[in-house]
C-alpha positions in Angstrom: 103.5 77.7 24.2 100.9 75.1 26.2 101.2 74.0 29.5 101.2 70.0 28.0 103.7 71.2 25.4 106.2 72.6 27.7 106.1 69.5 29.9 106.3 66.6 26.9 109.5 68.7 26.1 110.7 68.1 29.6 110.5 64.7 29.4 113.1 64.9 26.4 117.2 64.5 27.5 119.0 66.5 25.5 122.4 65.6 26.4 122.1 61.9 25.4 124.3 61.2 22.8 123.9 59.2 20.0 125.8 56.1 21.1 123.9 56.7 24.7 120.7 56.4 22.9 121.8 53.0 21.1 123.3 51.9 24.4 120.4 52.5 25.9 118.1 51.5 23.1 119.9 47.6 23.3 119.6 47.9 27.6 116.0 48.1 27.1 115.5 45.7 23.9 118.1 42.8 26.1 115.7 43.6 28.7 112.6 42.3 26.6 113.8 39.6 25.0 115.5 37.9 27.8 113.6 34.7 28.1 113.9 34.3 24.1 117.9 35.0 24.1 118.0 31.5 26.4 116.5 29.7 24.2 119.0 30.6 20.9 123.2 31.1 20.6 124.6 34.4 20.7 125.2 34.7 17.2 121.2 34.5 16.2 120.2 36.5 19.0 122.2 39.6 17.8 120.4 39.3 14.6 116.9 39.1 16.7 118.2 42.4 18.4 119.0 44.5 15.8 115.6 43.4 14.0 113.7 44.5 17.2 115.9 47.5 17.3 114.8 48.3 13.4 111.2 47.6 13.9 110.5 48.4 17.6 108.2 45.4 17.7 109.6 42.7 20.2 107.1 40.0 18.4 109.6 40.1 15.2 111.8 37.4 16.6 108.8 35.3 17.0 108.3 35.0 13.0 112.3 34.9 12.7 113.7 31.4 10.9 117.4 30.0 9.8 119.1 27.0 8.9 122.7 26.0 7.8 124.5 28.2 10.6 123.7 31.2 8.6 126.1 33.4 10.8 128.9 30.9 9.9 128.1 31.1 6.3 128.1 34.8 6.0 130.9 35.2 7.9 132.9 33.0 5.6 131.3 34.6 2.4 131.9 37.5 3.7 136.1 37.4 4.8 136.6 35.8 1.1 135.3 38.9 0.0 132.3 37.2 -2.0 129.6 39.5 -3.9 126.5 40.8 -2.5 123.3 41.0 -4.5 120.3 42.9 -3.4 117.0 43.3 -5.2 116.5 46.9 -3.8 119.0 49.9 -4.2 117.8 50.5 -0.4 119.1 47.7 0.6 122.6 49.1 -1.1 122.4 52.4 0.3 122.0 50.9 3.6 124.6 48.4 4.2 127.6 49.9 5.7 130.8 50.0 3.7 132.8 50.4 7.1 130.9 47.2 8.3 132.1 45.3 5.4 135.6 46.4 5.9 135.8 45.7 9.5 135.4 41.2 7.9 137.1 41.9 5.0 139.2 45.5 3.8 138.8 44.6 0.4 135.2 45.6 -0.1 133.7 48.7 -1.5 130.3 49.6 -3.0 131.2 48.3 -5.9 130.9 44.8 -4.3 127.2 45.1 -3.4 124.8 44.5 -6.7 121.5 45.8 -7.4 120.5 45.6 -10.8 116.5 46.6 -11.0 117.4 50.4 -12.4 119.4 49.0 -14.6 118.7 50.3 -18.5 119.2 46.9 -20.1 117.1 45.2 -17.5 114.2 48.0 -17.2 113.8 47.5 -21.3 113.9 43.8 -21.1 111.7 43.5 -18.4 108.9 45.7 -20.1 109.7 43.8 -23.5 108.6 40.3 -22.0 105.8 42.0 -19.6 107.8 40.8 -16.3 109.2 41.7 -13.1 112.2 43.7 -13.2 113.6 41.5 -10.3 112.9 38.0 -12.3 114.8 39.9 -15.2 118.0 40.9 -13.1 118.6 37.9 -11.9 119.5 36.8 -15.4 122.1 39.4 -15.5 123.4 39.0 -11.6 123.2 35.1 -12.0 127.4 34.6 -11.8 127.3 37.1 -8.4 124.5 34.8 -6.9 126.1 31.9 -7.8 128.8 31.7 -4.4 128.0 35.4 -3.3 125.9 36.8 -0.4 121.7 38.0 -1.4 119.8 39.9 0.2 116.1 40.1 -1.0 113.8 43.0 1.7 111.7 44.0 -1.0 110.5 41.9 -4.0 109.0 37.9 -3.1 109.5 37.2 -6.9 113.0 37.7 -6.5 113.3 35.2 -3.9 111.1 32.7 -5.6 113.7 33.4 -8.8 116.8 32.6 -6.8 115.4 29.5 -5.4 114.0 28.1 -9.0 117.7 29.1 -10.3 119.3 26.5 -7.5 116.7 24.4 -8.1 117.1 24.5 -12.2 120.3 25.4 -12.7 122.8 24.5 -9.3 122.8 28.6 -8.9 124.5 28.5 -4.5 124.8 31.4 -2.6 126.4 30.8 0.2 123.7 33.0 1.7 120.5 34.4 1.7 118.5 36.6 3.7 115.0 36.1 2.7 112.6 39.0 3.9 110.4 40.6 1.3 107.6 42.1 2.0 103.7 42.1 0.9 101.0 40.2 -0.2 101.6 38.5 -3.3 104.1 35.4 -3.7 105.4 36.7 -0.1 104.8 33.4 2.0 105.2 31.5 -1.1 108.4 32.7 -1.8 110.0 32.5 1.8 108.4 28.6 1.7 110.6 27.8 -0.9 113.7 29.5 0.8 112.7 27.5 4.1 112.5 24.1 1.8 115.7 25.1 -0.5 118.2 24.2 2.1 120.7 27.2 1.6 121.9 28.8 4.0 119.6 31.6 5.2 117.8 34.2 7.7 113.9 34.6 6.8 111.2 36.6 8.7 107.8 34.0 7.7 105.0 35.4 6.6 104.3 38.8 5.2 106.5 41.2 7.0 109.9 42.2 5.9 111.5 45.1 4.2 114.9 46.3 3.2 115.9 47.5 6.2 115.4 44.2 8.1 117.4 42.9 5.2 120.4 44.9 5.8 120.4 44.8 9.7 120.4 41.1 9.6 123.7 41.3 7.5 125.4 44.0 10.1 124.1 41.5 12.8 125.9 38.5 11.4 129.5 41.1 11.2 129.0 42.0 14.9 129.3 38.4 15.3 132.7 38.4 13.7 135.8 37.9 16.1 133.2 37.8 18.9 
């Protein structure tokens, strides 16, 4: 083994425990975002932490946009027990059943929707030459409609849930609007931004499920806080 080798190991702790290495890991992301945290509540700064602390990139917060007390919103949604829709079976893999639990005991995986595997919606979608997330929408549209959405990977997804409310009165009480990419990405969150729902969005091309699903576990650390 190399002399460099045998030193970088070194610099390793091996004892650290997992909830040592979050505890540490929010010390030293508090630490770096300390002149943003005075200028937002308590609530929205969590959700800037755990984005920071899913990313590693302290300039995420600086893209980070809400309106209509999104916190408030979910949190209500959220202890009536109201559906979650996600256009990525990441985003359902990710979110914590526990998490859910600890607002409302009532929930299970069964409450959190994701639609774009789905048989029916696969065949339709190749029949008509679309998205698969513009067809499940059709399918999920009474979950949307009151429930919680999560959208971290497909912008046409977002632009269908805002021409829905805009069409048809479809309301979610929330959405958190962060795909990801280059096409109909900035135009997508634009319409969430001008839609007036309640809603989290990370503007302009960067997103992802995993964003997606820490910004909903942000808003449940905010509950009985």
């Amino acid at each position: 083994m190399g002399k460099q080798l045998t030193e970088l190991l070194q610099d390793i702790d091996w004892q650290m425990s997992g909830a040592e290495i979050e505890a540490e890991s929010f010390r030293r992301i508090e630490e770096g975002l300390s002149e943003w945290r005075r200028k937002v509540t308590p609530e929205i700064f969590r959700i800037g932490r755990r984005l920071v602390h899913t990313t590693a990139d302290f300039t995420i917060v600086d893209d980070l946009d809400w309106s209509g007390d999104p916190v408030a919103a979910g949190l209500d949604a959220l202890s009536a027990g109201a559906p979650i829709y996600c256009d990525a079976t990441m985003i359902r893999s990710g979110l914590s059943e526990a998490r859910l639990k600890s607002v409302n005991p009532s929930y299970s995986k069964s409450d959190i929707c994701c639609l774009v595997a789905d048989p029916e919606v696969a065949n339709e979608a190749s029949r008509r030459g679309q998205a698969r997330s513009l067809v499940a929408l059709e399918k999920a549209e009474k979950l949307i409609d009151g429930g919680i959405v999560l959208v971290g990977n497909a912008p046409l997804a977002l632009a269908g849930i805002i021409r829905m409310h805009s069409e048809k009165n479809i309301r979610p009480r929330l959405v958190i609007g962060m795909p990801v990419g280059f096409v109909h990405v900035i135009e997508a969150k634009k319409l969430l931004l001008a839609a007036g729902i309640p809603q989290v969005v990370i503007r302009g091309r960067r997103g992802g499920s995993a964003m997606a699903v820490a910004t909903l576990h942000a808003i449940i650390e905010s509950f009985n806080k």
